[in-house]
C-alpha positions in Angstrom: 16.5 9.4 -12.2 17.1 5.8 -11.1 13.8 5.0 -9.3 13.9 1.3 -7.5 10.2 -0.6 -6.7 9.4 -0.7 -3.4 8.3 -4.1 -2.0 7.4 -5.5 1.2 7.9 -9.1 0.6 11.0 -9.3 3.2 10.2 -6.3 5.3 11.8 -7.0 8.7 15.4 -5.9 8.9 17.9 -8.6 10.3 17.8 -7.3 14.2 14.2 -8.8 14.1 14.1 -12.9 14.9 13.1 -15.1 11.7 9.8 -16.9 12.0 9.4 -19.1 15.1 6.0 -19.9 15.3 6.1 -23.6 15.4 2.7 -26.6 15.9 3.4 -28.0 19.2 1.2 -30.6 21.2 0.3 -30.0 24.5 -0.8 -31.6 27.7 -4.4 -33.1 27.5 -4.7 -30.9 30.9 -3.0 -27.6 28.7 -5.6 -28.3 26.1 -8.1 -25.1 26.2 -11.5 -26.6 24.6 -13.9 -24.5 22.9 -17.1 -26.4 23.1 -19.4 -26.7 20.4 -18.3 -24.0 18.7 -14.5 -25.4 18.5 -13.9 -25.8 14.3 -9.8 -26.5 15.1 -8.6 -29.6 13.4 -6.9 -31.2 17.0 -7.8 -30.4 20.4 -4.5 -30.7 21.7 -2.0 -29.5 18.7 -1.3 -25.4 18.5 0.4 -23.2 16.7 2.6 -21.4 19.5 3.0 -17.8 18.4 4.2 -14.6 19.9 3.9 -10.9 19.1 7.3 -10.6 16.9 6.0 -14.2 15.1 2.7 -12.9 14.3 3.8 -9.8 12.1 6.5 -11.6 10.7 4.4 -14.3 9.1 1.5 -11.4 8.6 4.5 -9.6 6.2 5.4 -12.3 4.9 2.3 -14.4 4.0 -0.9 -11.8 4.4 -2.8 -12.2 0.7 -4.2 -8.9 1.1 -0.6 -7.1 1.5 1.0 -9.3 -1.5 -1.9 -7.7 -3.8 -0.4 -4.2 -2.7 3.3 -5.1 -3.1 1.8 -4.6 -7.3 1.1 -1.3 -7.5 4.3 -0.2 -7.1 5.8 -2.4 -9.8 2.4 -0.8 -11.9 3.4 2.3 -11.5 7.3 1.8 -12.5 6.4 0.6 -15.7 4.7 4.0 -16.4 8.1 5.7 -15.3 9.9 3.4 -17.9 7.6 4.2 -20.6 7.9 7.8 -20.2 11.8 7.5 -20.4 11.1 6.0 -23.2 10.0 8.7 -25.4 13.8 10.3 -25.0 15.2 6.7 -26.7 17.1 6.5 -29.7 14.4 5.5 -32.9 15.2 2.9 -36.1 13.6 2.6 -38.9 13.8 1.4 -42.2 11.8 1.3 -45.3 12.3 -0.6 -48.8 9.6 0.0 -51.1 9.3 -0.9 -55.3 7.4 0.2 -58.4 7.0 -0.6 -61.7 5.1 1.5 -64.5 4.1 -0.2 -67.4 2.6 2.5 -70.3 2.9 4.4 -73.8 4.3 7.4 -74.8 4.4 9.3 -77.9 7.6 9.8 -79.9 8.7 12.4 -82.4 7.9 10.2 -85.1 4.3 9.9 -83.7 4.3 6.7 -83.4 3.3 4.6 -79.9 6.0 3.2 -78.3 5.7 1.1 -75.0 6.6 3.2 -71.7 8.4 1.2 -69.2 9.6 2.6 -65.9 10.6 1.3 -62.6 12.2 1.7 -59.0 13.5 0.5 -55.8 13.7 3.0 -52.9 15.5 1.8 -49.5 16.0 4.0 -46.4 17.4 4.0 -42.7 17.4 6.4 -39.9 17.8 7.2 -36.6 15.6 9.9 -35.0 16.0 11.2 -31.2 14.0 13.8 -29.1 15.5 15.6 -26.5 15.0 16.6 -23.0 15.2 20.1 -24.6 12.2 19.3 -27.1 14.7 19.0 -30.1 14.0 16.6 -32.4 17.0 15.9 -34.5 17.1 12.8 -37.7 19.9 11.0 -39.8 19.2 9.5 -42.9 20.4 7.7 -45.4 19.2 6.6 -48.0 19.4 5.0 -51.8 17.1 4.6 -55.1 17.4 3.0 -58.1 15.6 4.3 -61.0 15.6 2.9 -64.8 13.0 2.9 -68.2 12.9 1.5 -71.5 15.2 3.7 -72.8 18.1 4.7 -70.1 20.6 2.6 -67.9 19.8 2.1 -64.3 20.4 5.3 -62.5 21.4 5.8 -58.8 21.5 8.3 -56.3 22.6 8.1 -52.6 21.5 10.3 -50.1 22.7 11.2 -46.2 20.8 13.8 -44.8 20.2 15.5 -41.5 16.8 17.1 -40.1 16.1 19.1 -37.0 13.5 20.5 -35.8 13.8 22.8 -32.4 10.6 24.2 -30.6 11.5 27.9 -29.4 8.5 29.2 -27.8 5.7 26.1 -26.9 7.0 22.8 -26.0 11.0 24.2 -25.5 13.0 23.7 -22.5 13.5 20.4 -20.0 10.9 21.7 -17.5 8.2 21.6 -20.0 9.3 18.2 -21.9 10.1 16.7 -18.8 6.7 17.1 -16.7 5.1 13.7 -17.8 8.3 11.9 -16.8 8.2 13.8 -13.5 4.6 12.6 -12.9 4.8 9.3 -13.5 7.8 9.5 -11.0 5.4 11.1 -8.3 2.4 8.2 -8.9 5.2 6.0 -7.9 6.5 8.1 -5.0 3.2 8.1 -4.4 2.2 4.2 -4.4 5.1 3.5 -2.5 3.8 6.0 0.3 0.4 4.0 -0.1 2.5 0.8 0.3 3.7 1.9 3.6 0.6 3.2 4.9 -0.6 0.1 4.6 2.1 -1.7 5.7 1.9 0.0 8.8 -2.3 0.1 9.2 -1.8 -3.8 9.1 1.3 -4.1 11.5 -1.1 -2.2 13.9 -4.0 -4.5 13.5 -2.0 -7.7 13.5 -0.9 -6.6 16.9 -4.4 -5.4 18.3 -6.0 -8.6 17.0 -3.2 -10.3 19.4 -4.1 -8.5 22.2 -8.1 -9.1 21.3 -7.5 -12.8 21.1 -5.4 -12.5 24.3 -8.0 -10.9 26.3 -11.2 -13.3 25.1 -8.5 -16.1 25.9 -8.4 -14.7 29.4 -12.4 -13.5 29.4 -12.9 -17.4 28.8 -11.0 -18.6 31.4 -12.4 -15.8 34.1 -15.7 -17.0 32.9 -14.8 -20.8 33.4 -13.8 -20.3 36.8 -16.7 -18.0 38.0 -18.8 -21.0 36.2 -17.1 -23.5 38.5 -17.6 -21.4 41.5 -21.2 -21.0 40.6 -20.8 -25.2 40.6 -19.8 -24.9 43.6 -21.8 -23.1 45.4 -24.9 -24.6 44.0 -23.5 -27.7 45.8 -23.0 -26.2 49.0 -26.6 -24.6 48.9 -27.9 -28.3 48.0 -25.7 -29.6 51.2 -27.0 -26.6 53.2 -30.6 -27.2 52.2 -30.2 -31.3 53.6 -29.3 -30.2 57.1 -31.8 -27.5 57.0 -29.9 -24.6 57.9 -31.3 -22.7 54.6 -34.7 -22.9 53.0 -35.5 -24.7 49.7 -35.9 -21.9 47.8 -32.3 -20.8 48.3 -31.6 -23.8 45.9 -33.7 -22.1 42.6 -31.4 -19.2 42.9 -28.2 -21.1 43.0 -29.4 -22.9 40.3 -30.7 -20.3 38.2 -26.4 -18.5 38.6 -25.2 -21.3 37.0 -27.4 -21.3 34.4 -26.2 -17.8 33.7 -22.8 -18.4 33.8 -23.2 -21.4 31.0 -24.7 -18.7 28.9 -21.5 -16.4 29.4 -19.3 -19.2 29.0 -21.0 -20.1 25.3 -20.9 -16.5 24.6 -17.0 -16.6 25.7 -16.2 -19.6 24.1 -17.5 -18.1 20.2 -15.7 -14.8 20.7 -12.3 -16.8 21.7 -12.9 -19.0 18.3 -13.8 -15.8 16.2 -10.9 -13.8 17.7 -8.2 -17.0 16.5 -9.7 -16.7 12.9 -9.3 -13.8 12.8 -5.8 -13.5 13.8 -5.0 -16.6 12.1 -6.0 -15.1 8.5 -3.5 -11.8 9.0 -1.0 -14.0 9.6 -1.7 -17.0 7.9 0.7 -19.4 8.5 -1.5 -21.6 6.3 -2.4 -20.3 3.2 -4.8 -23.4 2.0 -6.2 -24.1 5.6 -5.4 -21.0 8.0 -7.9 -21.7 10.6 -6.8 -25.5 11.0 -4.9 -24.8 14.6 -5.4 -22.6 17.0 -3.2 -20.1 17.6 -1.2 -20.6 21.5 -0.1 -17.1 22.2 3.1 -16.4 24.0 3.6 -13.0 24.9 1.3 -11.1 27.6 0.2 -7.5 27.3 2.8 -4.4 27.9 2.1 -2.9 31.6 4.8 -1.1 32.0 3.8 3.3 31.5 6.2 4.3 28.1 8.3 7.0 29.3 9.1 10.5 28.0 5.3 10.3 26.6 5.4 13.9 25.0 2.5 15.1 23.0 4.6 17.6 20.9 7.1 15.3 20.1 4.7 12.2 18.8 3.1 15.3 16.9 6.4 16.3 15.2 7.0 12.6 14.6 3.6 12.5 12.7 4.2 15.3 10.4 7.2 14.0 9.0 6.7 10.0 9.0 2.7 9.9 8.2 1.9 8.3 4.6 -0.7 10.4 3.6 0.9 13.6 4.6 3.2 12.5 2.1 1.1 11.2 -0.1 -0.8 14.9 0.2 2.6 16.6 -0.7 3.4 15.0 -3.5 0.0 15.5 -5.2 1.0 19.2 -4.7 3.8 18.8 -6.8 1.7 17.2 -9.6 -0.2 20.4 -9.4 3.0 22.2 -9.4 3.6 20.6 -12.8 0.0 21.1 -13.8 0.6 24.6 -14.0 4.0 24.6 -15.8 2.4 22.5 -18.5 -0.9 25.1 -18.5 1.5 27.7 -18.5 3.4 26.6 -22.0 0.3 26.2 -23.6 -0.5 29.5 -23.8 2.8 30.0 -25.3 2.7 30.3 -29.3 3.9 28.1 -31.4 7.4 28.6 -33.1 9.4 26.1 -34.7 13.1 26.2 -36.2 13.8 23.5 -38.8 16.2 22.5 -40.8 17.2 19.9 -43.4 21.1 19.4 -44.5 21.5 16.4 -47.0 24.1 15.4 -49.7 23.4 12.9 -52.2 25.5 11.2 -54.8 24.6 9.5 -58.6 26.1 6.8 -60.3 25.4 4.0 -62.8 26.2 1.7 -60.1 25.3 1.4 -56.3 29.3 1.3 -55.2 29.5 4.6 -56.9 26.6 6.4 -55.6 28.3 5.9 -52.1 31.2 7.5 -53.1 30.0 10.5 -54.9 28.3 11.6 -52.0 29.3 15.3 -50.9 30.5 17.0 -53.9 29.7 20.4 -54.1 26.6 20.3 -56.8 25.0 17.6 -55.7 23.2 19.0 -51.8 20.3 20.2 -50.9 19.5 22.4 -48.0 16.2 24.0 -46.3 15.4 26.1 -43.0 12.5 28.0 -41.9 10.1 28.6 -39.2 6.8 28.1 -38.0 4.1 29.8 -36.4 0.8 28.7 -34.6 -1.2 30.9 -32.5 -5.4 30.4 -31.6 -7.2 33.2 -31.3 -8.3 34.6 -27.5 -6.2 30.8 -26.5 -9.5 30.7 -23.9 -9.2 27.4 -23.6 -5.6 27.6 -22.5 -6.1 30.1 -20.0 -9.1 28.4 -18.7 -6.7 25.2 -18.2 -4.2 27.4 -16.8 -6.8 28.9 -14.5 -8.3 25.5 -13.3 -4.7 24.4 -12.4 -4.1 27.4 -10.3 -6.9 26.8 -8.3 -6.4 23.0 -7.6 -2.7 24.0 -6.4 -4.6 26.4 -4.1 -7.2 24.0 -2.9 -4.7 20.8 -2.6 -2.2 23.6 -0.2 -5.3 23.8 2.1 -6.2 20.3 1.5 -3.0 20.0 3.1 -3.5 22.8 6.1 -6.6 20.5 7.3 -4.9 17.0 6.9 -2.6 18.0 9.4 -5.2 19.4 11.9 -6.7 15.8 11.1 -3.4 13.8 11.8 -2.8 16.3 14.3 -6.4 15.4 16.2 -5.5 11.8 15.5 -2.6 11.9 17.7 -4.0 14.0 20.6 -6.6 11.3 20.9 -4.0 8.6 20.5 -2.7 10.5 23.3 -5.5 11.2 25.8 -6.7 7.5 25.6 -3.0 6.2 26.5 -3.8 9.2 29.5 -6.7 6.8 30.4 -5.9 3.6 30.4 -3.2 4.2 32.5 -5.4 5.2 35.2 -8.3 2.8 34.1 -5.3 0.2 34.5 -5.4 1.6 38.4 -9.1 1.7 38.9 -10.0 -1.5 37.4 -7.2 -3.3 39.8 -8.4 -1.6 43.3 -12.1 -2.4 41.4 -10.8 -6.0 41.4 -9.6 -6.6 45.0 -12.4 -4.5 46.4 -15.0 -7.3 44.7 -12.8 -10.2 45.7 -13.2 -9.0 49.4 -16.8 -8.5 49.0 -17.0 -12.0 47.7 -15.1 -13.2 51.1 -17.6 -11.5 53.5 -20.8 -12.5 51.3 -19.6 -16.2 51.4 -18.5 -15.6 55.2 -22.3 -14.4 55.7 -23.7 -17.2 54.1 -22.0 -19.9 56.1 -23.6 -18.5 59.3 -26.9 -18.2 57.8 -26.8 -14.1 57.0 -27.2 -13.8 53.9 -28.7 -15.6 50.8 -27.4 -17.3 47.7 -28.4 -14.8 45.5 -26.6 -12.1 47.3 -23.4 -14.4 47.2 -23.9 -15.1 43.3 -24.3 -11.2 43.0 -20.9 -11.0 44.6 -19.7 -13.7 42.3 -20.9 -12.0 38.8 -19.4 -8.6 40.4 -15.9 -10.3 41.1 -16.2 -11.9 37.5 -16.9 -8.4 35.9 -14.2 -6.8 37.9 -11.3 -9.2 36.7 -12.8 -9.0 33.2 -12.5 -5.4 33.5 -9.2 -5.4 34.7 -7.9 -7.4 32.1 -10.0 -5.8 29.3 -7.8 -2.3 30.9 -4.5 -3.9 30.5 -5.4 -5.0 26.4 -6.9 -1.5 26.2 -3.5 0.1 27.3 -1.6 -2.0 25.3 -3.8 -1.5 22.1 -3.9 2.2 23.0 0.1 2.4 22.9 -0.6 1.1 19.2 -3.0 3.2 18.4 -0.4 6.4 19.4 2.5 4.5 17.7 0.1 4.1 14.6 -0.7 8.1 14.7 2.2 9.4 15.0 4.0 6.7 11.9 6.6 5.6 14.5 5.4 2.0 15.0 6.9 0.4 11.7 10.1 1.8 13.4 9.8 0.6 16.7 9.2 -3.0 15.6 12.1 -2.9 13.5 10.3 -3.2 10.3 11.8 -1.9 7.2 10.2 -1.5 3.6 13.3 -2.4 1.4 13.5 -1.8 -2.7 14.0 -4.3 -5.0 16.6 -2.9 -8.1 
């Protein structure tokens, strides 16, 4: 099986646009200033981004996602070792001795006892798929003493050794190799998952940056209005139309609205970091500029928004469905393996050599295979424990984990199922939150009108026109917090249902 690593360095196919994001400089008057809180290296420069820019650089430069592109390539090597253990095996051995002694002649006399050899050998051994372990040899000695020439002998020989019962047959031998190829199955799933749980919060912390962009500039102008009106209430209070003590609660609005607009601008800076480290576009200083954002948030209702048909889509594209699955199949091999080990052991060997002797080295080659000079050997063997209770307790246990990872697998899809009827409803709701948060909008606006129209003919007071004001502010805060909730919600369902790598033309690729 030729497996390939899965990586997601270059993950966007070619239909997607290469990196745009660019630093520009903008208008002093363009410049959006962050107060005391503003830790961006220039007020003016920014690093002018949209949607399709801020994934690409997140899949291309995110730390956290270059750490996962590892396990995969981890995991291959195990696949590589385990085809390993079917590879052809050399080896060779020289080895010498000497024996320096006495022995005893007929004569009874001492004589000195000197003996010694040189032994060399290659092979080549090789085990099967099957479980067959097969051997050549060949090999030559050289043996002399004190009293005889040098004698050699030259031997080729063949071994095999074949399992019949435990350990036979490629669906036994192969089950480690088919593992390892499921942990990387497996990691690659993992890969993608998070692949696409990152795509999905690159684009929501767009949308979160876009909306306490917009919060901050709703809360600048209800501050300036506040301004405003304070000034009017002072002018109002000179000519004595409206008492003094108007002027305490004009004062006491703006007040308020500087404290919302020091809350606004930390949550704007906060939201930039944070998009700026998904993405970062600067690995040694990623929060230097401030990201200018070009895209605003989708409106527009998806259509053909079926709930069956995103919860089809989930059971085939979600990760750790698959991920689920395959772990099955490791159990699956679990109990193929339990199962042989209950088997008994029998062995068939055998050993086939020929070997030829000679005065000389040249000869011994060539005296190799005559008829009384071989040697031959076969036989089985046999291994059984008693009661084997520890292989049918290992058999049993893998049984039951098959049986518990099945249901395992039952109540991950009610989960993913649950997941995307969620997804779902909330899409239901933000549409029509989208609705109510508009008419919301206009109805303050209008209110603000008749409260201001009031208190220009001496009707009303100032604190009932800054209640008006810090409604209209809420409402248009509302109405664009509905819009980023759509959009995120959209995600969210595109996230559930493992469609949204697709839809923003993402692809993982493998690396040969």
């Amino acid at each position: 099986m030729n497996k390939r690593c899965l990586t997601a360095t270059l993950l966007l196919l070619t239909t997607l646009a290469p990196l745009t994001a660019e630093v520009i400089e903008l208008p002093k008057s363009d410049c959006r200033e962050f107060g005391a809180v503003n830790i961006f290296a220039s007020d003016s420069a920014a690093l002018l981004i949209s949607l399709d820019d801020a994934i690409n650089s997140t899949l291309r430069n995110n730390i956290a996602l270059s750490v996962e592109n590892f396990k995969p390539q981890l995991s291959e090597t195990d696949v590589e070792k385990e085809k390993a253990r079917f590879d052809p095996t050399f080896s060779a051995e020289l080895s010498s001795s000497e024996r320096v002694g006495r022995s005893l002649s007929q004569q009874r006399k001492l004589n000195d006892s000197i003996n010694n050899s040189t032994d060399a050998e290659v092979a080549v051994s090789q085990l099967s798929t099957s479980g067959t372990r097969t051997a050549l040899s060949l090999s030559q000695a050289r043996s002399r003493s004190a009293t005889t020439d040098d004698l050699y002998n030259t031997r080729f020989g063949f071994e095999l050794q074949h399992p019949l019962r435990r350990g036979a047959g490629r669906n036994v031998n192969l089950v480690s190799l088919r593992k390892a190829e499921l942990e990387l199955d497996w990691s690659e799933y993992e890969l993608q998952g998070f692949v696409l749980a990152l795509t999905a919060r690159v684009e929501t912390l767009y949308w979160q940056y876009y909306l306490r962009l917009r919060q901050l500039e709703i809360v600048r102008e209800s501050l300036q209005l506040a301004e405003r009106q304070r000034e009017e209430t002072g002018r109002r209070i000179e000519a004595g139309s409206i008492p003094e003590s108007e002027a305490a609660a004009a004062e006491a609005e703006v007040a308020l609205r500087y404290e919302e607009l020091i809350n606004a601008e930390s949550q704007s800076v906060t939201a930039a970091v944070a998009l700026l480290r998904a993405i970062n576009h600067d690995s040694e200083k990623f929060w230097s500029l401030r990201p200018e954002l070009t895209d605003a948030p989708l409106l527009k209702q998806i259509e053909q928004l079926d709930l069956c048909s995103h919860i089809a889509t989930a059971m085939q594209k979600r990760p750790e469905l698959a991920q689920a699955r395959l772990l099955s199949e490791q159990d699956s091999l679990d109990i193929v393996e339990s199962e042989n080990g209950l088997l008994p052991r029998l062995d068939f060997f055998a050993t086939i050599g020929t070997t030829g002797y000679a005065t000389s080295s040249s000869k011994s080659f060539s005296r190799m295979g005559n008829n009384d000079t071989y040697d031959i050997s076969a036989g089985f063997v046999y291994e059984i424990s008693r009661g084997r209770r520890a292989e049918k307790a290992e058999l049993k246990r893998a049984k039951v984990s098959h049986a518990m990872r099945l249901e395992a697998i039952r109540n991950l899809e009610q989960v993913i199922q649950e997941d995307v009827i969620s997804a779902f409803i909330e899409v239901k709701r933000t549409v029509q939150q989208m609705t109510a948060t508009a008419a919301t909008s206009q109805k303050q606006l209008e209110k603000l009108r008749v409260e201001e129209v009031r208190f220009n003919v001496g009707k009303t007071t100032s604190f009932q026109v800054a209640q008006a004001q810090r409604d209209l502010t809420a409402a248009r805060i509302a109405e664009v917090q509905a819009a980023v909730e759509y959009t995120n919600a959209i995600i969210e369902l595109f996230r559930a249902d493992g469609s949204l790598l697709e839809r923003n033309r993402i692809a993982l690729e493998k690396d040969d």
